[in-house]
C-alpha distance (Angstrom), angle and dihedral (degrees) to the residues before:
residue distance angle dihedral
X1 . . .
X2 3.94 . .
X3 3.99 109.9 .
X4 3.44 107.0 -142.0
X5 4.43 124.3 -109.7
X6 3.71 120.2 -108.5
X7 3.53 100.4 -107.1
X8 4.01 127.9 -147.8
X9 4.03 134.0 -168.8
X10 3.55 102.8 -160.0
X11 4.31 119.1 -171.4
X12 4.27 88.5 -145.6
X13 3.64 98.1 -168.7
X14 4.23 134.1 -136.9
X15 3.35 108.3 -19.5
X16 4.05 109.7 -80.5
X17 3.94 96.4 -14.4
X18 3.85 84.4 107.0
X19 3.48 93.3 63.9
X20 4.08 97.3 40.5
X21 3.52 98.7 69.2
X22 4.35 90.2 -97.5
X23 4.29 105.0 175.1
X24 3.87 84.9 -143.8
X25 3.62 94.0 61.4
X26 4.60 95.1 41.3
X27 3.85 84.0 100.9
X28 3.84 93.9 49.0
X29 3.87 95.4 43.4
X30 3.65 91.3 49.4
X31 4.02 100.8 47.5
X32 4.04 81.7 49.7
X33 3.51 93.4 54.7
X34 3.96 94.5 45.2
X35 3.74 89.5 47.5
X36 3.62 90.1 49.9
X37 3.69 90.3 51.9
X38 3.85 100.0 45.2
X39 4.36 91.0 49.1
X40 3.48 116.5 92.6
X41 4.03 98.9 -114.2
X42 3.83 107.2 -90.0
X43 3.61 119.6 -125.6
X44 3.81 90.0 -142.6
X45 3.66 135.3 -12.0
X46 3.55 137.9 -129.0
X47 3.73 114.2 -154.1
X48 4.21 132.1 -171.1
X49 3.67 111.0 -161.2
X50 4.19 127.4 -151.2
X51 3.77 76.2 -144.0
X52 3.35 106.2 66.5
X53 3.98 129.1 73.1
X54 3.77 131.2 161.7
X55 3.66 137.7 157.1
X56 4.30 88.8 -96.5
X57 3.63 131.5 15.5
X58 3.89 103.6 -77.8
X59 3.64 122.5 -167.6
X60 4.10 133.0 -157.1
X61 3.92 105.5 -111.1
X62 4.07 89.5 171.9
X63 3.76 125.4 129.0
X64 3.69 96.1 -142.7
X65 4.08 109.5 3.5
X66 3.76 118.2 -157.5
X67 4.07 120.4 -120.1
X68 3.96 116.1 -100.7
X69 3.68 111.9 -142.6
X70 3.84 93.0 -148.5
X71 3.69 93.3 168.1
X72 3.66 137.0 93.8
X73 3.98 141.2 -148.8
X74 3.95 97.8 9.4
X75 3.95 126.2 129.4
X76 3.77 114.0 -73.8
X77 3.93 86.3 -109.0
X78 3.80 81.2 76.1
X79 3.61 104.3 61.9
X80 4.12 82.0 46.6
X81 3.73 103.6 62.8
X82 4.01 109.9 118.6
X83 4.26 118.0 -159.3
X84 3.40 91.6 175.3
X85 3.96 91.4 -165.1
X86 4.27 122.7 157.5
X87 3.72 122.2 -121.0
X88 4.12 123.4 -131.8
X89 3.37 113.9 -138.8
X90 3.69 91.5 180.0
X91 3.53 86.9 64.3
X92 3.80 93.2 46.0
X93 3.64 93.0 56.0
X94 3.78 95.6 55.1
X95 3.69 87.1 46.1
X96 3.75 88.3 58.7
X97 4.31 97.4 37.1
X98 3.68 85.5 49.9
X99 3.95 96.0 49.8
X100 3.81 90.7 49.1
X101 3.60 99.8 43.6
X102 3.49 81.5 62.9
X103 3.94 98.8 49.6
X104 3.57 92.6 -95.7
X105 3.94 111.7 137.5
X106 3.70 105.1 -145.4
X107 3.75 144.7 169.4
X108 4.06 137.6 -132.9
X109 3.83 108.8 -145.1
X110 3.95 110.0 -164.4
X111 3.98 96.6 174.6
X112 4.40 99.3 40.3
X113 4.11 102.7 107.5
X114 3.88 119.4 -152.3
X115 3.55 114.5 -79.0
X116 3.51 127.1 -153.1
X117 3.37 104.0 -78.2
X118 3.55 81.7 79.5
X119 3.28 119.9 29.3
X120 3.76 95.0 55.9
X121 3.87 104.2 51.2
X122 4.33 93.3 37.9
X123 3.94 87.6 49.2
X124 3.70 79.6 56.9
X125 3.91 98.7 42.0
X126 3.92 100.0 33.0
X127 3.51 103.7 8.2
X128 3.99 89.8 -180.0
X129 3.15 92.2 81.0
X130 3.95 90.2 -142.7
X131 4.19 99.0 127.2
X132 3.60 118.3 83.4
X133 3.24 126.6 -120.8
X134 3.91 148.0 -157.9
X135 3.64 133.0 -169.8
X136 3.53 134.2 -140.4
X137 3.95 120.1 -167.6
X138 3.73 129.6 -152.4
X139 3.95 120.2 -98.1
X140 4.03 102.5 -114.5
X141 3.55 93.1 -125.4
X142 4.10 84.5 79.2
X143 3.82 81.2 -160.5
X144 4.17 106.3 157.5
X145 3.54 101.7 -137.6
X146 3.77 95.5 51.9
X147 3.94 88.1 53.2
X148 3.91 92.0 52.6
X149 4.32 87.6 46.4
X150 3.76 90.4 56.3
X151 4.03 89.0 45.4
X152 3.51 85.1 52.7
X153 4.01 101.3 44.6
X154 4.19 87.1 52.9
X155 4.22 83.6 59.4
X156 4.03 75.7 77.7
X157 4.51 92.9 61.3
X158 3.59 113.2 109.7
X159 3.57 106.3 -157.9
X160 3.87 137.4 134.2
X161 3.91 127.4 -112.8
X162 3.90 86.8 -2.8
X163 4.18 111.2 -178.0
X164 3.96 103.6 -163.0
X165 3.88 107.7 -168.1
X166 3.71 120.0 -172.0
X167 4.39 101.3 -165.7
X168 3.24 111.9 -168.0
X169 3.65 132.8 116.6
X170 4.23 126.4 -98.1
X171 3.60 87.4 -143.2
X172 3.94 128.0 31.8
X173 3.30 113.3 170.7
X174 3.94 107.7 133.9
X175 4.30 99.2 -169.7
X176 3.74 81.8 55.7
X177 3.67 100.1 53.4
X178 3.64 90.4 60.2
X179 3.68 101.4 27.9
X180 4.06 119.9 94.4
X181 3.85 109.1 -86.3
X182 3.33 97.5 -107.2
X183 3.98 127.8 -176.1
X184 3.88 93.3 -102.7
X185 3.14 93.9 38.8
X186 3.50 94.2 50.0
X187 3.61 91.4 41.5
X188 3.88 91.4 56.2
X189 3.60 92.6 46.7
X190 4.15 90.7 57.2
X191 3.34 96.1 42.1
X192 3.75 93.3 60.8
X193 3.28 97.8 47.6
X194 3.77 100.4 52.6
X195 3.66 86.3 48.6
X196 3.91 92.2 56.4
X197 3.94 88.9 38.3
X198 4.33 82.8 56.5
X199 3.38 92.7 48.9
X200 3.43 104.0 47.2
X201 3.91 105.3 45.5
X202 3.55 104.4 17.6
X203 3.80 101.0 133.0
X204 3.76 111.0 -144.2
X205 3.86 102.6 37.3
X206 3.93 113.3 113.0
X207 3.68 114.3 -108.5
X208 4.04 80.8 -124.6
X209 4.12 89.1 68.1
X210 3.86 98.2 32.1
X211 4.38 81.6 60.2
X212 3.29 86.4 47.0
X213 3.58 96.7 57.1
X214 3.46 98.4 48.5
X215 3.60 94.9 40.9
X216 3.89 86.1 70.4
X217 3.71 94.6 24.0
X218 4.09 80.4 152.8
X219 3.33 85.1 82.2
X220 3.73 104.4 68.4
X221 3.35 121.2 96.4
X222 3.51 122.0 -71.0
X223 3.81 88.9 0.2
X224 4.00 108.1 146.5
X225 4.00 83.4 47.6
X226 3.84 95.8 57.1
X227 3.87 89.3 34.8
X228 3.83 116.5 24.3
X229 3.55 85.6 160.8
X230 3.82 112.9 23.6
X231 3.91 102.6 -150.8
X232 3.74 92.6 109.5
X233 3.91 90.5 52.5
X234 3.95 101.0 52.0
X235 3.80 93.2 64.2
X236 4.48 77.9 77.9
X237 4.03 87.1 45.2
X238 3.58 86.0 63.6
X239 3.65 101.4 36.6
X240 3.70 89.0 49.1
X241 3.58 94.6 50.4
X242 3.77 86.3 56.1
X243 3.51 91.7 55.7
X244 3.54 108.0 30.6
X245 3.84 105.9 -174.5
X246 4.15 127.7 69.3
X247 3.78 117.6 -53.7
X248 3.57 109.0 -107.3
X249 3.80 96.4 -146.0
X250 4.03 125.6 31.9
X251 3.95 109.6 -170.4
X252 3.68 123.9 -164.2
X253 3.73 131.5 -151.4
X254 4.02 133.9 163.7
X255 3.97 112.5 -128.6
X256 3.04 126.0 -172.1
X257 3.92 90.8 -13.2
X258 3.76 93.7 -46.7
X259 3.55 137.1 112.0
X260 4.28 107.0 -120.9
X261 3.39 132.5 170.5
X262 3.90 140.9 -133.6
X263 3.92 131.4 -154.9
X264 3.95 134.1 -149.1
X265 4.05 129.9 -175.5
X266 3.76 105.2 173.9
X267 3.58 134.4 139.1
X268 3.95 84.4 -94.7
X269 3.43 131.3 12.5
X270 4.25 140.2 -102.9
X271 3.95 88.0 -117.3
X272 4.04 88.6 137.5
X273 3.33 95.1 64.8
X274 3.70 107.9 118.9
X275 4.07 116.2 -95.8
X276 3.52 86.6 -134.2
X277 3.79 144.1 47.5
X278 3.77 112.0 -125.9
X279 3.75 114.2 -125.5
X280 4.09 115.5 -87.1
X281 3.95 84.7 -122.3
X282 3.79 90.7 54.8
X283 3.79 91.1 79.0
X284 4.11 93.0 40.2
């Protein structure tokens, strides 16, 4: 019998402001880092990105993918940063056997790179760049449902010391992020979040209604304000699929001035990770 991956929803921030020393991201860069160092080192890691849509799941089969620089308008540092990391096409192919088996049309990819969805938080988390890694992209249709089926088809991979990392971001609203925090939208931004918080590790609710929920996620408050365009949010679809039963640890962490949230299924939980973020000039 398969023993299911520890699975992680991370919020991974703008682009490579994470990695450029950005004050809005300090509480996203540290939680990353403690995560990192609470997890039992993966032997291999499965990652869906925000940043990645095509007409079928489609997975990285490449030995040793390139980097996409899927950003625009940062410092030329940006378009420098190396995470020299190998891929695992063994693990790519039982992505794709498992996702067909279960009626899932997919795709191997042997010549995508990484994009950032990647590179930026695992520079963070492992930043030797010595685990291999495959991606898995969206299916354009961004329909819910079909996000939580393939979550639920990779329950089916058989494969040791398996990371599964859904990065995203809990909320994705880009006006916001560089709007003044106002009360409403403040207001809007909480009220999501404790929603998806609820519905995610709420002990006690049937699988059966937690689906539910997050099959019409659009339906929470303040939804299409946090999401106007939900690719950022499916990357937890999938994960939660995977999982299918509360998360055993919710993290929180302000970015970019706004509440987001992270997700853990594990065999244990991340309930050593510090209550508090230390201060940016602790570490100065």
């Amino acid at each position: 019998m398969n023993v299911k991956p520890d699975v992680l929803f991370i919020s991974h921030g703008g682009g490579p402001m994470p990695l450029l020393g950005d004050p809005g991201h300090h509480e996203l860069v540290v939680r990353l880092m403690e995560i990192a160092g609470i997890l039992r080192k993966p032997s291999a890691i499965l990652l869906i990105s925000a940043h990645w849509e095509e007409t079928v799941p489609t997975i990285t089969s490449g030995a040793n993918p390139s980097l996409i620089y899927d950003y625009f308008g940062f410092p030329p540092e940006s378009y420098e940063i190396k995470y020299p990391c190998p891929g695992e096409p063994i693990l790519a192919g039982q992505v794709y056997d498992v996702l067909e088996k279960a009626g899932i049309s997919a795709r191997l990819d042997d010549r995508r790179g990484f994009d950032h969805g990647l590179f930026v938080p695992l520079k963070l988390m492992y930043p030797q760049a010595d685990i291999p890694c495959v991606q898995l992209s969206l299916v354009n249709s961004l329909d819910a449902t079909t996000h939580l089926a393939i979550g639920r088809a990779l329950q089916a991979l058989d494969y040791d010391n398996l990371l599964v990392i859904g990065s995203g971001f809990s909320f994705h609203n880009m006006r916001a992020f560089f709007a003044p925090n106002t009360p409403e939208i403040q207001a809007g931004n909480e009220a999501f979040e404790d929603w998806l918080e609820e519905t995610c590790t709420r002990v006690g609710m049937e699988e059966s209604e937690r689906a539910e929920r997050l099959a019409h996620w659009d339906r929470a408050p303040y939804a299409r304000f946090c999401h106007p365009r939900e690719e950022h949010l499916l990357p937890l679809h999938v994960c939660y699929g995977l999982a299918e039963k509360p998360s055993d640890t919710h993290i929180s962490a302000r970015i970019l001035g706004k509440k987001s949230g992270m997700l853990y299924w594990g065999a244990g939980s991340l309930a050593d990770l510090s209550t508090e973020v230390p201060n940016e000039n602790d570490h100065k």
